[in-house]
N, C-alpha and C positions, 0 to 999 in steps of 0.2 A: 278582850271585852266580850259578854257575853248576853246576848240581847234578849235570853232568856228572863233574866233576873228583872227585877219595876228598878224602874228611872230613878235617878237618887237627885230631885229636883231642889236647888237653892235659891234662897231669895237673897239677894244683896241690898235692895230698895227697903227702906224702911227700919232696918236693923236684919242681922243676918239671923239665918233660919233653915233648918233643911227638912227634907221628909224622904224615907225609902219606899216606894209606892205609898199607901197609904197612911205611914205608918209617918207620925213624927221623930224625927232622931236628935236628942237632946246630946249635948257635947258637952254640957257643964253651966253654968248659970254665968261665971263670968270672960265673956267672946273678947277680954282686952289683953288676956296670958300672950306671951311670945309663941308660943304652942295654938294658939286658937289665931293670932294675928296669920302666922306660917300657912295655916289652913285656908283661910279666907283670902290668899293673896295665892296660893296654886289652885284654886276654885277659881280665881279670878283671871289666872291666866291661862289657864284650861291647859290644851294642847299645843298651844304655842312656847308656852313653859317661859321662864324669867331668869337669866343669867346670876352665877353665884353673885357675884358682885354687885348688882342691881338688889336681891333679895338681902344681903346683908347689909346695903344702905337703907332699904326701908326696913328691916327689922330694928335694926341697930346703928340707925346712922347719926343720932343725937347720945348714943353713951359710950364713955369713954373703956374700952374691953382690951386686956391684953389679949386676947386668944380669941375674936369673937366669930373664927370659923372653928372652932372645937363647939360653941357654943349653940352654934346653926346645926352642928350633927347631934348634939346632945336633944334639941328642941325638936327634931326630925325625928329624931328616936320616940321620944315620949310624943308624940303625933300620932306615928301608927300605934300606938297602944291604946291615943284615946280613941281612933276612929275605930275600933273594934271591940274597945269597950260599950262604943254607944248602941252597939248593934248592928252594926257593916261586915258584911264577911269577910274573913280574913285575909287579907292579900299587903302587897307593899305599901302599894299607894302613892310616893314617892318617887318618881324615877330620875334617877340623877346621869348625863350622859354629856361629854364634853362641856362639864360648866353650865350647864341649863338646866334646871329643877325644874321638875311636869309633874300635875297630876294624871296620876295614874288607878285607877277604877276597874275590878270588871265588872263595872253595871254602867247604862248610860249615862253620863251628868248631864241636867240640865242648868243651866243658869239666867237668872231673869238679864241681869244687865247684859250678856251675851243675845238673847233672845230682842231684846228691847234695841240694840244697835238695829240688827238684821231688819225688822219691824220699820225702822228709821228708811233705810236703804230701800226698802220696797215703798212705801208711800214717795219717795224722793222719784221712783222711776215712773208711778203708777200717773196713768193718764188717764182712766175712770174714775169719776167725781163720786160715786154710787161705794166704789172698792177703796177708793180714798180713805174715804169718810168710814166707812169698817176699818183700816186699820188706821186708823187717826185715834179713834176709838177704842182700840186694844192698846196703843203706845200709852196714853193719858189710863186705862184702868191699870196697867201693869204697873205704872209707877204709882209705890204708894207709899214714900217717903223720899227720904235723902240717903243719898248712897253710903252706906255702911256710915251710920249718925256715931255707934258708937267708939268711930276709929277716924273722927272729922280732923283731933289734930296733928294726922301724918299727913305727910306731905303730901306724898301719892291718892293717897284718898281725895284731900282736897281740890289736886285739881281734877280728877277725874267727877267728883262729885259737880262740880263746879259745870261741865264737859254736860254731864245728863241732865243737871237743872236746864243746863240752855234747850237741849233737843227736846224736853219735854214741855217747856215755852214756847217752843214756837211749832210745837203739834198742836198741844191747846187751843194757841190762836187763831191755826188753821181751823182746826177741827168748830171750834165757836164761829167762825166767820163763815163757814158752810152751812152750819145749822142756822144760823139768825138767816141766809140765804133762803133757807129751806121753811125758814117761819117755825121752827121747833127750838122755841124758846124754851120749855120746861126743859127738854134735852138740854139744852145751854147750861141754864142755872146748874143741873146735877151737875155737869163734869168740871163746872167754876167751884163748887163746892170746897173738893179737897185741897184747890190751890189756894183758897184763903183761907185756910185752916193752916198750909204749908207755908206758905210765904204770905204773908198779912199786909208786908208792904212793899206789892208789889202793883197792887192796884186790881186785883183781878177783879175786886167789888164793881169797876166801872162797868165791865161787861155784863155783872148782876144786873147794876141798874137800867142799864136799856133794854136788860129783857124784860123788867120788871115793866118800862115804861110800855115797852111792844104790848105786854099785855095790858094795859091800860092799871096795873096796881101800883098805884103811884105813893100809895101810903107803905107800902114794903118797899119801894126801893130811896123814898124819904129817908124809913128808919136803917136799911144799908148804908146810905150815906152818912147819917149822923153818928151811929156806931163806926163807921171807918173813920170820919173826921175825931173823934174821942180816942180811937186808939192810936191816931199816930201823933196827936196833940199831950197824953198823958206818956206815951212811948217815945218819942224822939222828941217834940217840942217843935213839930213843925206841922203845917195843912198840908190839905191833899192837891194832888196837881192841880192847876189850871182848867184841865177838860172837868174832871171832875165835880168843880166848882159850877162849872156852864151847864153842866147835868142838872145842880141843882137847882139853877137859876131856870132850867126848863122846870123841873118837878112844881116847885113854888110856885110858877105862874098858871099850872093847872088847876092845882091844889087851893087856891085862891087866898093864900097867907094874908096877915096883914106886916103890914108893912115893919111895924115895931115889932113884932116877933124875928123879924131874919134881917135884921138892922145891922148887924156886926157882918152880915154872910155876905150882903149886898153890898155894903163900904167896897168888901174886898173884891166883889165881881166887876167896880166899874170898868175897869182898865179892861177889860176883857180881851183885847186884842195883844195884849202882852203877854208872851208866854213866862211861865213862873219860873221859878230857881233862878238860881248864878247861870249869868252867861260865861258861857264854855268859848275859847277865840283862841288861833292859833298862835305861838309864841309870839311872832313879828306882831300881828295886833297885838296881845298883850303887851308887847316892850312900850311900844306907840302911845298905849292907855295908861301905863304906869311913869313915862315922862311927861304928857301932861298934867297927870294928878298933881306930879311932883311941881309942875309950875304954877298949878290952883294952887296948892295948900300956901305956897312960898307968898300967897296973897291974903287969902280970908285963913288963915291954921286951922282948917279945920284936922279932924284928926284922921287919919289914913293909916290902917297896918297893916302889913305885907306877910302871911300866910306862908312856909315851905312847909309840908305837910310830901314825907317821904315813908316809903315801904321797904323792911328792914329783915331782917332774917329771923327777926323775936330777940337777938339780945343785941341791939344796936348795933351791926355790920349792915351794908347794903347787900340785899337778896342776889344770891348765885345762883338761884336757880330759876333759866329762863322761862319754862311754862307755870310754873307756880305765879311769878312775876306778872306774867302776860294776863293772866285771872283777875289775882289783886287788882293788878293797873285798870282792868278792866270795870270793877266794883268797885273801886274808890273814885276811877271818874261821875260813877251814876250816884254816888253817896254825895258830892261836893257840889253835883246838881240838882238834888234836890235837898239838902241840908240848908243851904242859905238864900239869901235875900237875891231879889233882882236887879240890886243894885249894888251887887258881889260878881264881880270876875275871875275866871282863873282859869291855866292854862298848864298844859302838859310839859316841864322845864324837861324832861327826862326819861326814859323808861320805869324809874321808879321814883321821880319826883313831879309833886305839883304844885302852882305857886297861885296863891290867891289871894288878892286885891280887895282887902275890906274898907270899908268907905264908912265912916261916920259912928264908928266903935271905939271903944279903951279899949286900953294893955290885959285889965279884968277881962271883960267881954270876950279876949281871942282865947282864952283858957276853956269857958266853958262854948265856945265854936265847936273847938277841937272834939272835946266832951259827944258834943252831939255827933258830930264824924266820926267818932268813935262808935260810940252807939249804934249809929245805923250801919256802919259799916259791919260791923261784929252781928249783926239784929240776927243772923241763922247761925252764926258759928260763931258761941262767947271766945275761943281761943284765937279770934282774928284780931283781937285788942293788939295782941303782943305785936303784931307788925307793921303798928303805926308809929310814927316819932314826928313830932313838930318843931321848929324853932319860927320865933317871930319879931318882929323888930317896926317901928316905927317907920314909913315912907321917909321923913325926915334924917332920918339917922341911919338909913342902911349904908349911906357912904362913909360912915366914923369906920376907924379901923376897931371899933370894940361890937361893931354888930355882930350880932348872931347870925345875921343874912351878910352876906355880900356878894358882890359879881365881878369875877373876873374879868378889866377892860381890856384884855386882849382875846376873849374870848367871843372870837366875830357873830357865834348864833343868840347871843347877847348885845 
């Protein structure tokens, strides 16, 4: 490497992107070829390099190839040709050594999600609030999408994508929770900006709104809320949390509403001490809630159906692979708590199953349930559809031997 030559700096946030010192370096218009994927995935793993067998699962780990290590040297080939087409000086690039493929460069790489860890690690040690908050600040501008959008449905991608959404969540929050400390609320709003641009329902508008309230513009963070409640009302077909709501039930009473104007908002605020969505309960509670149901309904019928809502590999096998799983499992719990009612439970049957207890719906109704858990679940990555699968069955009849749900009674965590 020669430290003569300008940095050849990549971006992986947002869609991928490179430049030679100042110069931008175009590779082709479309970054989803196996040749441009190859690239993006020894950029990604720099110097640490990625085992032939690990690279040939995520190249090619969904097609079916007689030879698909001929086919790795043929795509390695026409790599370095484009990297020196683009305007890179000529060199391998490629270094292939006991089974472990590296990039290889003689100019420095830099790479933002590489940079963006590091950033992570130093705020995690740093015990100055002053130096904090500087690099709380560089984490949150560095990111400035989702990690390689347009390679969201490989597996690899996903979870790591999945991995920086989280660090960049909960730098946000620090970094917001310093500034509203610090009374630098306009700072606040700008860096909440691009997360609700990003994730829309994630709620970041609420941290809007109380800066909006700190500054006494109670009419901006009014129309914050109402455009939040409209898009996840026209988008998913559900309201916004509970705090949310209580935001508004402050704004309103500043604002000096009248009362038939926010008549619907108010019904729903009385309860106010109840937190919203499906309560979440560990399986032993749920078993406990699901055999009384079962001795209500056997009185007044009302109608009760039983939810197995599981995560799948995308063509109906149960998911192999365990951190991809651990992700999902992790976003379909927070999708099934705020998708439904409060007087919806459910509870984790399994590492890739969840079981939920709807109270006062039809057979109809659990179809388009699902629908919505779909939706929200997939709301940043449409290709997350594919690895959901449902079956559902009436409380009364999951012990017929023609349910779709049943439970093994010999199986004691049941």
């Amino acid at each position: 490497m020669s430290d003569h030559l300008p940095v050849l700096k990549v971006r992986l946030f947002g869609g991928f992107s490179a430049s030679y010192g100042e110069i931008p370096v175009s590779f082709g218009r479309n970054t989803t070829t196996k040749a441009m994927k190859l690239l993006q995935i020894l950029l990604y793993h720099g110097d640490t390099g990625i085992s032939r067998d690990k690279l040939l699962d995520e190249l090619y780990g969904r097609e079916e190839l007689a030879d698909a290590a001929n086919n790795l040297r043929v795509t390695a080939h026409r790599l370095k040709k484009i990297i020196v087409d683009a305007g890179l000086p000529s060199h391998n690039y490629i270094n292939i050594k006991k089974g472990i493929y590296r990039w290889d460069a003689p100019m420095p790489t830099e790479v933002d999600a590489h940079q963006f860890v590091i950033l992570s690690k130093d705020v995690q040690a740093c015990t100055d609030k002053v130096k904090k908050l500087a690099l709380l600040k560089k984490i949150c501008l560095m990111y400035s999408g989702e990690f390689l959008p347009e390679l969201s449905g490989d597996e690899w991608v996903l979870v790591e994508s999945v991995h920086y959404k989280n660090i960049y969540s909960e730098s946000l929050q620090e970094l917001c929770k310093l500034l509203i400390e610090r009374g630098d609320y306009e700072e606040a709003l700008r860096f909440c900006e691009p997360a609700c641009q990003l994730y829309p329902f994630d709620e970041w508008q609420s941290v809007r709104i109380d800066c909006y309230m700190a500054l006494n513009r109670y009419k901006d963070a009014v129309q914050e809320y109402e455009n939040t409640a409209k898009l996840f009302f026209e988008e998913l077909g559900i309201r916004p949390s509970e705090h949310m709501m209580q935001q508004f039930e402050q704004m309103s009473s500043r604002l000096n509403y009248k009362p038939q104007e926010l008549g619907d908002i108010k019904e729903r605020l009385k309860d106010d001490d109840v937190r919203g969505g499906a309560f979440y309960c560990s399986l032993p509670s749920f078993r406990d809630s699901y055999r009384l149901v079962s001795r209500i309904i056997e009185r007044n019928g009302q109608s009760v159906y039983l939810m197995l809502c599981s995560i799948t590999n995308g063509k109906g096998m149960p998911m192999d692979k365990p951190d991809k799983l651990e992700a999902l499992s992790g976003e379909l719990l927070n999708t099934i708590q705020q998708c439904l009612r409060k007087g919806d439970s459910f509870t984790k049957y399994s590492p890739s199953q969840f079981l939920i207890l709807l109270v006062g719906t039809n057979k109809e109704n659990c179809s388009m349930i699902f629908d919505r858990i779909q939706r929200y679940f997939s709301r940043e990555h449409k290709s997350w559809k594919q690895y959901l699968d449902y079956f559902v069955s009436s409380v009364a009849e999951v012990d017929r031997q023609d349910s779709p749900i049943q439970f093994n009674t010999e199986n004691k965590t049941w």
